[in-house]
Phi, psi and omega in degrees: 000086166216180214289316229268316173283329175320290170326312189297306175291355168267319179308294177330295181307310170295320169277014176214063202276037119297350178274356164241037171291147176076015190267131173301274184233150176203140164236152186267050252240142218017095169276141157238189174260005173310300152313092194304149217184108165303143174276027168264285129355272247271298173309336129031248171262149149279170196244145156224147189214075227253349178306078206314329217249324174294288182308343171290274172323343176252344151290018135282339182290327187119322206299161164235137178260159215230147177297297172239158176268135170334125150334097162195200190244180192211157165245337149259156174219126161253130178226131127304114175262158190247199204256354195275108192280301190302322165276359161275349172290314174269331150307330168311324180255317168304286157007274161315322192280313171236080140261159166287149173288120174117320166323143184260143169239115159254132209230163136203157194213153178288136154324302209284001164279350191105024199288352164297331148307309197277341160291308170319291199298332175295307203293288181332323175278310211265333193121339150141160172354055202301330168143166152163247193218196192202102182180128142105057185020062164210176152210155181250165192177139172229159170227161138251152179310105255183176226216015173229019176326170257159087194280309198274040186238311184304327178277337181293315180261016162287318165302320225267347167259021194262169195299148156270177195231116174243152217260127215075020174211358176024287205272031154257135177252152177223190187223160127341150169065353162279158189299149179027067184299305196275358164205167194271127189301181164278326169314284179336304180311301179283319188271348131356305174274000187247330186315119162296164181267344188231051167273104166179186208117252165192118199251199183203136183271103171286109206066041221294340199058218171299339175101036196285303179291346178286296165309351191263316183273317177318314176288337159298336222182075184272009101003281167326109160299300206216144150202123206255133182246115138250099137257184205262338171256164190264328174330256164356303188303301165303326151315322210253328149352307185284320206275012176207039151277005162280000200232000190291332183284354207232003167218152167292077149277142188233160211226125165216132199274072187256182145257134191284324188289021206243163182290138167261128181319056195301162159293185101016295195255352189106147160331126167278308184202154192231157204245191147155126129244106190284137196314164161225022190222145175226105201064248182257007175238139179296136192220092184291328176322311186319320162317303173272350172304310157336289180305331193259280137016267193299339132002259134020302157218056189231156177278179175294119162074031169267155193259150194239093182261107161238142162272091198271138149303141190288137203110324184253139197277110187208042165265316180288322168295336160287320177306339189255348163260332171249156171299331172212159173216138185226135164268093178289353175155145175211130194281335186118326176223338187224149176225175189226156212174117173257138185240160156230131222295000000 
C-alpha cells in the first residue's frame, strides 16, 4: 500500500474508463489519497482506511471514511494490497463477498510487495483475469465475479480474519495486517523483561499495537490508575481492547485510534509515565524521524520527573533526541539488536 500503487491503480483506470461504467456503489478498501478520483467517483464510493494518518488525509480531502467497512453490496472494489501477504488474501475474499454477481475488483500492488503473485492468486480466486497493466514499478489488474468464483479458495481465506493466538504470548490475540501479528516482536519481547514494577499513576503506550506491553505492565505494576493506549491502526487497536479486558474494572483505561506524532489527550498535569516501542517505518520505508517524534511527544507530555521506558533498534538514532528531551538517559540493556532505555523528564 503505497502512493506509487494509488497511481498505478489511477493509470488503469484512465486506459480503461469503461470499468466504471454503471457503477452505483463502490469501495476503496486501504485507501489512499493518492488516487485522482472525479467527484463524481468520489460520491460513490465508500473509502476504508484502519491507517490513522491515511484516514486523516483522505478526510481533508472531504471522503468519509470507514475504519472497516460496513456490510453491502458494490458493484466495484478498488483495493490496495499492503506488505501483509495473509491480509491481501483476505481482502481479496471481503472484496468478493460484497460485489454484486458481475462485479469488479480492481487491484494494485508495487513490484518489490509480490504484485506478481497476487495477480496468479486473483486469476485463482475469481477464475482468471479480467486484464492489466504495468506502470510506476507496479501493477494494476482486475477480475470480475463471475460464477467460476473459487468457493472453496474463498472459505479458506475468509478464515484469515479470524483473531490470532500470538505465540510467546498465548494469551493475547492480533488480526492479519497488524505488526508482527502472529508472535511477540523481539524488541516488545527484551522490554517486557526489562519493565520495573513499581511503576505508577496514569501512564501512557504509544503505539500500543495489539496492547502486549500495556498487558505486561498491568499485570506488573499494581500502581498504575489510568492508561491511555494510542495507536494509528485500528485493527491493532480493537485487539488490545480484547487483550485488557481484564484490567478494565481495576484501571481506567482509555484506548485512542491516533497518530502519535499528532498533539495527544495528555492528563492535565501530564503523564507519570510512558511506554513505547516506537515504529521507523511508514509502509515498506524507513522513517527514522518518525522514531524520534515518538521521543518527542512523549516529552511533551509527561510531567517533571516522570519516566520514559523504551526500545530501539541498535542504529537507529535516537540517544541525542532523547538526551535533548530529557534530564537522564540510561541505556538499560542490549542485546546486541535492541536496546532499551530509560529517561527522565
Amino acid at each position: 500500500m503505497d502512493a506509487k500503487a494509488a497511481q498505478a491503480l489511477g493509470y488503469l483506470l484512465d486506459q480503461n474508463p469503461d470499468l466504471l461504467d454503471g457503477m452505483t456503489k463502490g469501495c476503496f478498501i486501504r485507501a489512499l489519497p493518492d488516487l485522482p478520483l472525479s467527484e463524481d467517483v468520489v460520491g460513490k464510493l465508500d473509502f476504508e482506511q484502519s491507517w490513522k494518518p491515511a484516514a486523516d488525509a483522505l478526510e481533508q480531502l472531504g471522503r468519509s471514511v470507514y475504519a472497516v467497512l460496513p456490510q453491502a453490496e458494490y458493484d466495484v472494489a478498488l483495493l490496495l494490497l499492503t506488505r501483509h501477504k495473509e491480509e491481501n488474501f483476505y481482502n481479496f475474499t471481503r472484496a468478493m463477498t460484497f460485489l454484486k454477481q458481475g462485479g469488479k475488483l480492481i487491484c494494485a500492488a508495487a513490484n518489490d510487495l509480490g504484485a506478481g503473485r497476487y495477480e496468479k492468486e486473483l486469476a485463482k480466486l475469481s477464475g482468471g483475469l479480467a486484464g492489466k497493466v504495468s506502470k510506476y514499478k507496479c501493477r494494476a489488474f482486475w477480475a470480475e465475479k463471475t460464477e467460476n468464483l473459487n468457493q472453496e479458495l474463498l472459505t479458506e481465506w475468509r478464515k484469515l480474519g479470524r483473531s490470532l493466538q500470538v505465540d510467546g504470548a498465548p494469551s493475547l490475540v492480533s488480526k492479519v495486517g497488524v505488526f508482527s501479528a502472529h508472535h511477540l516482536d523481539k524488541g516488545s519481547a527484551l522490554l517486557l523483561q526489562n519493565l520495573p514494577q513499581n511503576l505508577k499513576g496514569h501512564g501512557a503506550d504509544l503505539g500500543a499495537g495489539y496492547g502486549a506491553l500495556s498487558a505486561h505492565l498491568l499485570k506488573t505494576n499494581a500502581g498504575v490508575t489510568a492508561l491511555d493506549l494510542y495507536e494509528a491502526e485500528a485493527l491493532a487497536l480493537e485487539c488490545a481492547q480484547e487483550n485488557l479486558e481484564k484490567f478494565k474494572n481495576k484501571v481506567a483505561l482509555t484506548y485512542h485510534w491516533a497518530d502519535v506524532t499528532q498533539p495527544l489527550k495528555r492528563p492535565r498535569l501530564g503523564y507519570d509515565f510512558v511506554i513505547m516501542n516506537p515504529p521507523f517505518h511508514v509502509q515498506k520505508f524507513q522513517k527514522v524521524s518518525l522514531g524520534q517524534e515518538f521521543v518527542q511527544q512523549a516529552a511533551k507530555n509527561m510531567r517533571s520527573s516522570a519516566q520514559l521506558w523504551m526500545v530501539s533498534n541498535r542504529g537507529v538514532p535516537y540517544e541525542e533526541t532523547l538526551s535533548s528531551c530529557f534530564r537522564s538517559v540510561e541505556k538499560v540493556a542490549d542485546d546486541g539488536q535492541y536496546h532499551i532505555w530509560k529517561a527522565i523528564k
